[in-house]
Rosetta silent file (secondary structure, phi, psi, omega in degrees, C-alpha in Angstrom):
SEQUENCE: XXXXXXXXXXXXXXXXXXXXXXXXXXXXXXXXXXXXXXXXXXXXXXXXXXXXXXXXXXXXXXXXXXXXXXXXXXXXXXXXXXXXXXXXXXXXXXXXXXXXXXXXXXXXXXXXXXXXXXXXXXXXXXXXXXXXXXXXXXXXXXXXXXXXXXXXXXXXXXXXXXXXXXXXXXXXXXXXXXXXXXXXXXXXXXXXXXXXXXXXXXXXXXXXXXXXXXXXXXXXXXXXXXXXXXXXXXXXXXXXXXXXXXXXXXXXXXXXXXXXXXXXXXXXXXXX
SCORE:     score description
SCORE:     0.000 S_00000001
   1 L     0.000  132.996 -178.608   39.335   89.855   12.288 S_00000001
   2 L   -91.497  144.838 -169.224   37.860   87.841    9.352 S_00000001
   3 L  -112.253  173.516 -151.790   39.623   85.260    9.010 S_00000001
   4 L  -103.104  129.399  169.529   40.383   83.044    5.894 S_00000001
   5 L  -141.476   30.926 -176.313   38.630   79.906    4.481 S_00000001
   6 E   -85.174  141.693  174.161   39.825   78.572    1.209 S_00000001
   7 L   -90.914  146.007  149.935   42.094   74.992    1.570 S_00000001
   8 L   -24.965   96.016  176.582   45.122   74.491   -0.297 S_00000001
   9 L  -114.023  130.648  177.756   43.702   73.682   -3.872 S_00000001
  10 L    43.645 -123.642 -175.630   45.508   72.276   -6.802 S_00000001
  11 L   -42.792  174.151   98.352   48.863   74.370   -7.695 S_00000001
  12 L  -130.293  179.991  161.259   50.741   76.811   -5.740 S_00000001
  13 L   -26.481  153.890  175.526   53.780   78.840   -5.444 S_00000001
  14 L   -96.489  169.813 -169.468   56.854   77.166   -4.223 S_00000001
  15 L    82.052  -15.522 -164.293   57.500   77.085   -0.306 S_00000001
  16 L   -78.587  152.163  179.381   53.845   77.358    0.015 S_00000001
  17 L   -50.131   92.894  150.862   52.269   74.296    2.451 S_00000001
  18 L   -26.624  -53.924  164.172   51.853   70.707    0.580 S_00000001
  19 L   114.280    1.523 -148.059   51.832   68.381    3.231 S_00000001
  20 L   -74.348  116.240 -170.850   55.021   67.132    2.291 S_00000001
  21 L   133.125  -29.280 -136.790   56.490   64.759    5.027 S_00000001
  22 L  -119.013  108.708  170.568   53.229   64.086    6.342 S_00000001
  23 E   -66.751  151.360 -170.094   51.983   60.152    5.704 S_00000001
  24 E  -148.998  108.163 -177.183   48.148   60.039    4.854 S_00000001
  25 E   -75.345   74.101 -169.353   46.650   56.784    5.671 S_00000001
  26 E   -96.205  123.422 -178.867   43.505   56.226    3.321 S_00000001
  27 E  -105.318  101.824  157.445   41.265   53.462    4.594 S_00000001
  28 E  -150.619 -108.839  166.013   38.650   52.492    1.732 S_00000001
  29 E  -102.998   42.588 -176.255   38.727   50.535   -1.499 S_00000001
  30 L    96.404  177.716  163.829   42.035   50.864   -2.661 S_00000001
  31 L  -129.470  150.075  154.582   43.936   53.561   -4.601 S_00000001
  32 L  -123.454  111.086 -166.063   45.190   53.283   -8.277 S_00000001
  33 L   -72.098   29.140 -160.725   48.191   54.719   -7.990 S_00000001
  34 L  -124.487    0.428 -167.249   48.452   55.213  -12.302 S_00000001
  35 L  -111.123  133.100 -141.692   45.599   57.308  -12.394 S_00000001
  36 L   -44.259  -37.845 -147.281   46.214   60.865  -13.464 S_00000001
  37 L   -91.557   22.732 -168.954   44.424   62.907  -10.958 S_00000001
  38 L   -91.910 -101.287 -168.733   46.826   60.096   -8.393 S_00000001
  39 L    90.673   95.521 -173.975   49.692   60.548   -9.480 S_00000001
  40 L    90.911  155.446 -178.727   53.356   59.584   -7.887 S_00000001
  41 L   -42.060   93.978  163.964   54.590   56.535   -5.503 S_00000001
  42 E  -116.798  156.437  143.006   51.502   55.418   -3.698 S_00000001
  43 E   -48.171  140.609  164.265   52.153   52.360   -1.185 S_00000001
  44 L   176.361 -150.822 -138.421   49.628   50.034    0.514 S_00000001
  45 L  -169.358  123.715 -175.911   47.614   47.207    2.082 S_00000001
  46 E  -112.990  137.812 -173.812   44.771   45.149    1.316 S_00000001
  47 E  -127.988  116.069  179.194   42.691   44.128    5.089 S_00000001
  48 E  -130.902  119.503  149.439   40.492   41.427    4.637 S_00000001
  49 E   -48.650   93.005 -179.752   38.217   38.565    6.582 S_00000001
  50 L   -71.854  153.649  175.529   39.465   35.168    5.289 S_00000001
  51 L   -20.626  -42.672 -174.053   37.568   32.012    4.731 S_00000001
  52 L   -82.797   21.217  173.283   38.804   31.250    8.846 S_00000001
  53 L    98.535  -27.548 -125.967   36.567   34.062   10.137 S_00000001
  54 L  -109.489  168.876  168.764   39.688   35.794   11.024 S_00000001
  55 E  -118.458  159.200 -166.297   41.103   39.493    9.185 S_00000001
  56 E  -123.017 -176.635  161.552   44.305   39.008    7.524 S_00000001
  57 E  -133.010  115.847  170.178   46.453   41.857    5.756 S_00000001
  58 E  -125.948  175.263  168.349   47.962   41.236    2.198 S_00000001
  59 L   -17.512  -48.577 -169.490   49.403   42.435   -0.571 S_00000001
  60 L   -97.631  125.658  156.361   46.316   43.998   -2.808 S_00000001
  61 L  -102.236   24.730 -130.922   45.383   47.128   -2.524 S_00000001
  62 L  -104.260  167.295 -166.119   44.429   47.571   -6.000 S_00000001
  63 L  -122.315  111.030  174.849   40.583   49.643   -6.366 S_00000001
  64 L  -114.930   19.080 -165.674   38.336   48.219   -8.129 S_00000001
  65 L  -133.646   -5.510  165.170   34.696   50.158   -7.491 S_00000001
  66 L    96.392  -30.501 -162.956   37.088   54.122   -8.262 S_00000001
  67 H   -30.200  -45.879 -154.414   36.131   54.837   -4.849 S_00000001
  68 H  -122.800   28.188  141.131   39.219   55.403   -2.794 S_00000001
  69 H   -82.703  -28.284 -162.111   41.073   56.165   -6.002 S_00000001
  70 H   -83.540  -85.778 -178.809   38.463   59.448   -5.976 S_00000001
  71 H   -27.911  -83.406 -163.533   39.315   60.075   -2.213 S_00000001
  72 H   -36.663  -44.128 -170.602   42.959   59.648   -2.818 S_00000001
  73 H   -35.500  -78.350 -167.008   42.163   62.351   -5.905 S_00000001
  74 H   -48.757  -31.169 -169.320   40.697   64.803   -3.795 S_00000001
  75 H   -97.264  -33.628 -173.263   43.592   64.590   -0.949 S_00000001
  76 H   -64.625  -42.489 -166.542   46.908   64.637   -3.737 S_00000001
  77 H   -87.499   -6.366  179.020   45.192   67.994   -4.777 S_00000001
  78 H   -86.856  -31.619 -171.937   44.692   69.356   -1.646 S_00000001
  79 L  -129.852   91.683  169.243   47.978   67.987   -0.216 S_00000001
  80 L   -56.013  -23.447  174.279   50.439   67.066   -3.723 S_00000001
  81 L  -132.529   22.083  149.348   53.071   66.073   -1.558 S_00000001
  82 L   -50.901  142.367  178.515   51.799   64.114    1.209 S_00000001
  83 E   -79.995  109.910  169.651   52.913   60.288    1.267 S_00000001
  84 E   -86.018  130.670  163.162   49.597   58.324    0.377 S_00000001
  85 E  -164.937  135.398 -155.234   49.026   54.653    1.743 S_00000001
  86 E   -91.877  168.738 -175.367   46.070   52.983    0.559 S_00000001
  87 E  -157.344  104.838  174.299   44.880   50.412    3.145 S_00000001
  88 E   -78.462   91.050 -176.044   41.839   48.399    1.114 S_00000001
  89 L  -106.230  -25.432  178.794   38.919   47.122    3.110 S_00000001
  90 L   -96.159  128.077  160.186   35.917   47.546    0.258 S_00000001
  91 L   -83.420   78.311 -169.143   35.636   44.892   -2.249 S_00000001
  92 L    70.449 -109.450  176.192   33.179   46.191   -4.988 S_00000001
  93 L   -59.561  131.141 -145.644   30.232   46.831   -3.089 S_00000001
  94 L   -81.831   52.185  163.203   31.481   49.524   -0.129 S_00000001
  95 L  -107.360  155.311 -166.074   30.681   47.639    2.702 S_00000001
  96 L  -148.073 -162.410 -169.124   32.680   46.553    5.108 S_00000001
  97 L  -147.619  149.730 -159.167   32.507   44.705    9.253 S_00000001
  98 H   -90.924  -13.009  167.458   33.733   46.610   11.994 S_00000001
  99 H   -80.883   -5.999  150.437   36.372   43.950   12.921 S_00000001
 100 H   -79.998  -56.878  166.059   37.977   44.850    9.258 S_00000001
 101 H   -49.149  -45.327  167.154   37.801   48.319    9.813 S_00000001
 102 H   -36.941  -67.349 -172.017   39.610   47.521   13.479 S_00000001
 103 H   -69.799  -29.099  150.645   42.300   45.614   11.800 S_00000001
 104 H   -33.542  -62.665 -158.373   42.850   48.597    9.471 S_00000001
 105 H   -85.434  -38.205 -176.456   42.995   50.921   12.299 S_00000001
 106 H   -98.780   -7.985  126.600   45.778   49.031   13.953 S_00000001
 107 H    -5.567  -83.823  159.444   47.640   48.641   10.913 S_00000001
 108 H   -28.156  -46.867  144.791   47.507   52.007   10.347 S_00000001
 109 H   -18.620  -64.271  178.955   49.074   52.505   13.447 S_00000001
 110 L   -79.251  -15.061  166.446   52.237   50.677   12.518 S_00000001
 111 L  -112.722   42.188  170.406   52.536   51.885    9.693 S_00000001
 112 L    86.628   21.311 -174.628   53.661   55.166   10.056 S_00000001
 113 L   -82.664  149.437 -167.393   50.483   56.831    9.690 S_00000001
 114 L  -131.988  -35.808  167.713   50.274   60.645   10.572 S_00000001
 115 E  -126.332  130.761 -169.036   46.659   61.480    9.054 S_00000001
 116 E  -135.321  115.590 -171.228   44.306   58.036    8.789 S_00000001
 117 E   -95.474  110.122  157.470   41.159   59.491    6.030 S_00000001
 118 E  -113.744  107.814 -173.872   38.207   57.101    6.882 S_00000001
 119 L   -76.344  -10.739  178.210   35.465   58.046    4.134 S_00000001
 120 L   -98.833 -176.593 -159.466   33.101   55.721    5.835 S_00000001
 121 L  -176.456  136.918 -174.362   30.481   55.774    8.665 S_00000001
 122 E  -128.566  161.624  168.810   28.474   53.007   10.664 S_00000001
 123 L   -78.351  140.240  162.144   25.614   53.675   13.052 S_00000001
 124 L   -14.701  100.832  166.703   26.712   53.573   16.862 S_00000001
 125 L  -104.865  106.575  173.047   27.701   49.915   17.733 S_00000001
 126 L   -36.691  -39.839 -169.197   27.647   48.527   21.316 S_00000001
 127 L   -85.956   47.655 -158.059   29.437   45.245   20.284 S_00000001
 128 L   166.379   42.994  165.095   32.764   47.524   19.019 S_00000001
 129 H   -82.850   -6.720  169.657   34.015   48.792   21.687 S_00000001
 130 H   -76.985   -1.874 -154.049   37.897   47.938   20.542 S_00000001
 131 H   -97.406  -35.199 -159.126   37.140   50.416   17.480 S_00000001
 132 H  -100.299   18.414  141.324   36.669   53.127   19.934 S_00000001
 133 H   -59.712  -86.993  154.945   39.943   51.851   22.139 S_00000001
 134 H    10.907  -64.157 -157.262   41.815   51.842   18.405 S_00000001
 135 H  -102.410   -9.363  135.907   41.274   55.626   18.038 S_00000001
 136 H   -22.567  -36.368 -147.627   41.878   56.443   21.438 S_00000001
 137 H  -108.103  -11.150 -177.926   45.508   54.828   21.086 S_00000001
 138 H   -87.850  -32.630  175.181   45.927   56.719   17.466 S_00000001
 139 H   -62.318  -65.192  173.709   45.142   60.446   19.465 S_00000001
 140 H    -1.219  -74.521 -163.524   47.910   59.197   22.175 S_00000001
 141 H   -64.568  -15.653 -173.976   50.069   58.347   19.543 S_00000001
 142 L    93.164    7.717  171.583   49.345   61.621   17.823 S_00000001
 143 L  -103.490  134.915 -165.261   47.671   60.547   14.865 S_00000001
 144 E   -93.335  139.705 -172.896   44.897   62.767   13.667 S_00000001
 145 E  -108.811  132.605 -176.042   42.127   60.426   12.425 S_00000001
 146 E  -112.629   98.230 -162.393   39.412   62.252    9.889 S_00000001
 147 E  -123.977  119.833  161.391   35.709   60.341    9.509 S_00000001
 148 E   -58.937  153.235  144.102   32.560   61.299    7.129 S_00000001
 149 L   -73.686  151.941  172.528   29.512   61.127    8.800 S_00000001
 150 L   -43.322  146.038  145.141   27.406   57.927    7.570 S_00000001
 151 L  -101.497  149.084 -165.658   24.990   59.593    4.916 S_00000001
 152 L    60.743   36.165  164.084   21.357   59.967    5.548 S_00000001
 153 L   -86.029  126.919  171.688   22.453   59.198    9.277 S_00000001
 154 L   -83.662   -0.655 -178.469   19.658   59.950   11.934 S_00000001
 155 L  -134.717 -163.191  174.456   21.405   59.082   14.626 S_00000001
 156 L   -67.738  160.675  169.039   25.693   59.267   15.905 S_00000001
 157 L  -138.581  131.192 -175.274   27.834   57.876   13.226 S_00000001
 158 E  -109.490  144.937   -6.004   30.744   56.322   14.422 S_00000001
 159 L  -120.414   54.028  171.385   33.261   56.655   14.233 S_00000001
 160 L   -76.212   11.557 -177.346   33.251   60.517   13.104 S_00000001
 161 L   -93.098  -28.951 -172.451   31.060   61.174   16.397 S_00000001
 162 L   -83.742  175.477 -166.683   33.542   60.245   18.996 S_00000001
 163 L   -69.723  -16.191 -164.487   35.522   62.908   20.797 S_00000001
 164 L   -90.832   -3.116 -173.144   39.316   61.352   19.435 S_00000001
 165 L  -103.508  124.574  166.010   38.122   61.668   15.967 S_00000001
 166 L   -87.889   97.448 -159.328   37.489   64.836   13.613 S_00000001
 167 L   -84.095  165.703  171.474   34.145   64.210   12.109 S_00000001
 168 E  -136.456 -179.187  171.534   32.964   65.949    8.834 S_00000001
 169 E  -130.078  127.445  166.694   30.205   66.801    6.677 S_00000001
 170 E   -68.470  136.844  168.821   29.425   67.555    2.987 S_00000001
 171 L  -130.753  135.985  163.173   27.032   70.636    2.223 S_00000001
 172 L   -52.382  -26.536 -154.792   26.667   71.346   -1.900 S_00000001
 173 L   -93.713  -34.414  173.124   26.768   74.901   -1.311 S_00000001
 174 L   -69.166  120.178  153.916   30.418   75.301   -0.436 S_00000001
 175 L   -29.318  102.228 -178.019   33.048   76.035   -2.883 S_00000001
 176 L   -19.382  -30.775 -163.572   35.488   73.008   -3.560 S_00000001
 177 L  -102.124   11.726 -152.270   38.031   75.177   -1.959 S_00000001
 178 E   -88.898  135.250  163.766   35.606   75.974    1.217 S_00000001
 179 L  -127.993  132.765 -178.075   36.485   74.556    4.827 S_00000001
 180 E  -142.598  105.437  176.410   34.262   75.696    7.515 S_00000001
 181 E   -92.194  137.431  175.711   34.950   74.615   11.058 S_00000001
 182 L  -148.675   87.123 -173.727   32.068   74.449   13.871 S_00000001
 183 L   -71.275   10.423  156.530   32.892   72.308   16.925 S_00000001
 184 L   -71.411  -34.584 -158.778   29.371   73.138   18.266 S_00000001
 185 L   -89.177  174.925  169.881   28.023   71.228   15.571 S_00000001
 186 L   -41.643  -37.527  169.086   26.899   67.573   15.063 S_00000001
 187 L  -141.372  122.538 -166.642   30.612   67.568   13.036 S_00000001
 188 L   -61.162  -17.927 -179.500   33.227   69.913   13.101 S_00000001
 189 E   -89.833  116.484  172.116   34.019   69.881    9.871 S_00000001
 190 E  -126.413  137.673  179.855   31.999   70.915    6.723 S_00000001
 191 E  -149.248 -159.470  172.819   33.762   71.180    3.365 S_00000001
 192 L   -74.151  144.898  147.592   32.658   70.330   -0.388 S_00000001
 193 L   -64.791  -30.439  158.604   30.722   66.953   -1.080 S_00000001
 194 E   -60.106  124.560 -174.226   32.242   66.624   -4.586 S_00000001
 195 L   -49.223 -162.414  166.906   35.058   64.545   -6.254 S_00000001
 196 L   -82.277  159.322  167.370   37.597   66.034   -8.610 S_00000001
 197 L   -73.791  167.835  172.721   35.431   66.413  -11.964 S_00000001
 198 L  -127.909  130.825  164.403   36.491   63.840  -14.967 S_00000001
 199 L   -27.235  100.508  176.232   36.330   64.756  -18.579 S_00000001
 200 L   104.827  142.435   95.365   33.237   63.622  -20.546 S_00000001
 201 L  -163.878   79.082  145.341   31.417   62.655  -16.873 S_00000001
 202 L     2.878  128.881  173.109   28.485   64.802  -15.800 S_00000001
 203 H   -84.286    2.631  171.046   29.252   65.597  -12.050 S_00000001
 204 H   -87.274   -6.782 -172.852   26.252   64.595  -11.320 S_00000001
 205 H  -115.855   16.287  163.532   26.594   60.794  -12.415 S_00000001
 206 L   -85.906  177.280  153.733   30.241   61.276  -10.484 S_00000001
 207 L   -75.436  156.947  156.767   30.415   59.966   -6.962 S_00000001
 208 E  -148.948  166.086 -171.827   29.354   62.627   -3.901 S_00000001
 209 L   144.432  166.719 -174.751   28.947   62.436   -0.184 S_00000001
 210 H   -54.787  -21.603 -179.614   30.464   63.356    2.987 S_00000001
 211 H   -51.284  -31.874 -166.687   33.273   61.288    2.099 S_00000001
 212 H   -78.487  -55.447  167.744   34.750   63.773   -0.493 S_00000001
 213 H    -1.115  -73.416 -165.042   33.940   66.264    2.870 S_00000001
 214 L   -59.150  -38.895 -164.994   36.261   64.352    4.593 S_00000001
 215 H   -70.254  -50.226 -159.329   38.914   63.750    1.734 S_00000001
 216 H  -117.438   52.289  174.042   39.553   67.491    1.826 S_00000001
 217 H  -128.610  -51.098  169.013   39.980   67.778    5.648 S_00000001
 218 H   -53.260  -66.401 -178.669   42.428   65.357    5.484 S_00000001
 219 H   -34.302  -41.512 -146.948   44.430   67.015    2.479 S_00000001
 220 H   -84.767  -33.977 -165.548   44.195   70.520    4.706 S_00000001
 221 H   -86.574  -48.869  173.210   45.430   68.912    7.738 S_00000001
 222 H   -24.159  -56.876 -178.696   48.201   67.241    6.004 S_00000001
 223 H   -35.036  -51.891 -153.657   49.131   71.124    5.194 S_00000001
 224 H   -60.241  -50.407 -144.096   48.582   71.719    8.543 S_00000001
 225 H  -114.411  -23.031  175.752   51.149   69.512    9.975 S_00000001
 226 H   -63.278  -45.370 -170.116   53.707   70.332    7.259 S_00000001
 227 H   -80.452  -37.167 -173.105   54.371   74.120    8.733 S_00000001
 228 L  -125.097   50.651  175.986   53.379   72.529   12.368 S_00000001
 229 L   -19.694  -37.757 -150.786   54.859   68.653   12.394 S_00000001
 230 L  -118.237    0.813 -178.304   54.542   68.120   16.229 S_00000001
 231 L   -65.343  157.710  178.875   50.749   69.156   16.745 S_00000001
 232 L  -109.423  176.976 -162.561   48.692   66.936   18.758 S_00000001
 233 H   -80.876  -10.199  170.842   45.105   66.560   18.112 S_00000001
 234 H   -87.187  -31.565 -161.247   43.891   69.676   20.536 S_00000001
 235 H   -95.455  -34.464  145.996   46.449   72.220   19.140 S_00000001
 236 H   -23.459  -94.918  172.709   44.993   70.736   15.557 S_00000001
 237 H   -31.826  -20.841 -165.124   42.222   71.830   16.423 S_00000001
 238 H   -81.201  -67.960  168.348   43.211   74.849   17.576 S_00000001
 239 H   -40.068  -63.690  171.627   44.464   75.403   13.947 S_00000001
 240 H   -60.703  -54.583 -168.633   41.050   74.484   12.314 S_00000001
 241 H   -67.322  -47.910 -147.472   39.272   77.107   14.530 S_00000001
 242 H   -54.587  -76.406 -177.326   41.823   79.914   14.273 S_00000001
 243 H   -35.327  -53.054 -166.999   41.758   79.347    9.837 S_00000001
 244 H  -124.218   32.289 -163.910   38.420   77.731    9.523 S_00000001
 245 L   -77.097 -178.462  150.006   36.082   78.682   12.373 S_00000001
 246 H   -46.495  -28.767  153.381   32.653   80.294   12.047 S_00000001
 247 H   -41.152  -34.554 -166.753   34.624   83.824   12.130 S_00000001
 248 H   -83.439   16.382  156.135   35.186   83.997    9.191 S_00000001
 249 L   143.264  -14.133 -172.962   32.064   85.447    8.072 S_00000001
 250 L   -52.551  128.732 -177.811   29.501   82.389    8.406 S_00000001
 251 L   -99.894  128.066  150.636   26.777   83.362   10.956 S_00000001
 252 L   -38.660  -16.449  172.772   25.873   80.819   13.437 S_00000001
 253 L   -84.454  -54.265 -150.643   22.416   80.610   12.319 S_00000001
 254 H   -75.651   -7.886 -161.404   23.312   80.245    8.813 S_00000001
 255 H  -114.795   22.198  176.954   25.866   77.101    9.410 S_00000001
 256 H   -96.669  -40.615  158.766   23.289   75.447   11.361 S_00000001
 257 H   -35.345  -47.963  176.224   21.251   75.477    8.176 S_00000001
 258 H   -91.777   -1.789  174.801   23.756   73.560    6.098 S_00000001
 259 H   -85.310  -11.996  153.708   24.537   70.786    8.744 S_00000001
 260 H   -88.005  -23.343  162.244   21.197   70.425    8.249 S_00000001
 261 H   -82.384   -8.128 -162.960   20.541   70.077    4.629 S_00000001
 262 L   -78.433   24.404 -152.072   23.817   69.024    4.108 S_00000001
 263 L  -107.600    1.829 -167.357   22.163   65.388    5.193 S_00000001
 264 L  -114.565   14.124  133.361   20.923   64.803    1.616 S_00000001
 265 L   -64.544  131.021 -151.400   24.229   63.697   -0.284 S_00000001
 266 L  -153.001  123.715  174.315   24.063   60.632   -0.252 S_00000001
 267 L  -133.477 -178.117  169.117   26.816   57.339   -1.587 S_00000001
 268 L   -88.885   14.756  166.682   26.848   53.386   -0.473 S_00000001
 269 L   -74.305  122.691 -165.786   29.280   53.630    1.944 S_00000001
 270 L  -114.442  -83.282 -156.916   28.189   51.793    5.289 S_00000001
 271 L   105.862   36.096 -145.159   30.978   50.077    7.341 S_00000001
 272 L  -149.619    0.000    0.000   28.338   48.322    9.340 S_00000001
């Protein structure tokens, strides 16, 4: 049976899936919740290293490099009525220390998170073993956590590589509305690398990278979770193959081809 592999994109019909219920944790540089393609009540968190070494959590979330207002874009149209909370860890340039990212992740935890979108990617780190305790204790808990691969990574990228985590990938060639799942591959996930477009803004002088990938993995799985509220992260999965597997018309040869070119979108997101 061919099966179906367009995501929930911008409008639809009422009753149709939304995400609506279903909190969506976005860990990057903020959101600005005023900005049209936003839209609606978003909530949030700023997670920061202070002067004492130490990470703290405060008040500002507010995005000041577009990034994770762009993410946030990309997931409202995929999911319009998913609950967004921004969690900030990038300050301008979109780096960040894996004991920020940590303190994020257990945040996230507490706060009611149901999907936690991490647009970032670090190379395997030995010294960071609580990050991969962290998303252990969020599958437990039932929260599905969604991670780009690093771009132009040659090696694992953590932490869309480990097993409690759904990693993705951008390829160019897929339709914004395109989801393609292949847990054989380096990441199960492949979607579009592109933001929403902006008026007047060449998409090519927009941001792209696996991040947007990711951004519209989350949004589907929001969906996902609206019609089926109690899945755990195997019966997820489950979900992504039936809807977005390699059935659906893709040949195995041919989707080995875009996980491999898909390696040449490319943004400054580290995490490292």
């Amino acid at each position: 049976m061919r099966r179906r592999r367009a995501i929930p994109w911008g409008a639809r019909p009422p009753g149709f899936p939304a995400g609506k219920g279903v909190r969506v944790v976005v860990v990057d540089s903020g959101v600005n919740p005023r900005h049209s393609h936003v839209g609606g009540s978003v909530d949030g968190a700023g997670i920061y290293r202070g002067e004492d070494g130490e990470v703290h959590r405060g008040p500002d979330y507010r995005d000041t490099s577009g990034h994770g207002t762009a993410i946030a874009a990309v997931i409202r149209h995929v999911a319009p009525k998913a609950d967004l909370f921004a969690l900030k860890i990038f300050n301008g340039a979109l780096v960040t220390t894996p004991d920020v990212l940590e303190g994020a992740l257990s945040y996230a935890l507490q706060a009611g998170a149901r999907v936690v979108n991490l647009s970032l990617g670090m190379e395997a780190a030995p010294n960071a073993p609580s990050l991969r305790a962290l998303c252990r204790d969020a599958a437990r808990a039932g929260i599905i956590l969604v991670a780009s691969e690093r771009n132009g990574a040659k090696g694992a990228s953590v932490p869309a590589s480990y097993d409690e985590v759904i990693g993705v990938k951008g390829d160019g060639r897929l339709g914004e509305d395109t989801l393609v799942y292949c847990p054989w591959g380096p990441c199960e996930c492949l979607a579009s690398p592109w933001p929403r477009s902006l008026p007047g803004l060449r998409r090519e002088r927009n941001f792209r990278g696996n991040s947007f990938a990711a951004a519209r993995v989350s949004g589907t799985i929001a969906c996902l979770l609206e019609e089926s509220p109690d899945a755990d992260l195997d019966t997820l999965r489950g979900m992504l193959r039936e809807q977005y597997g390699r059935e659906s018309g893709i040949s195995r040869s041919k989707m080995r081809q875009c996980f491999e070119s898909s390696s040449h979108f490319r943004e400054s997101i580290r995490g490292e």
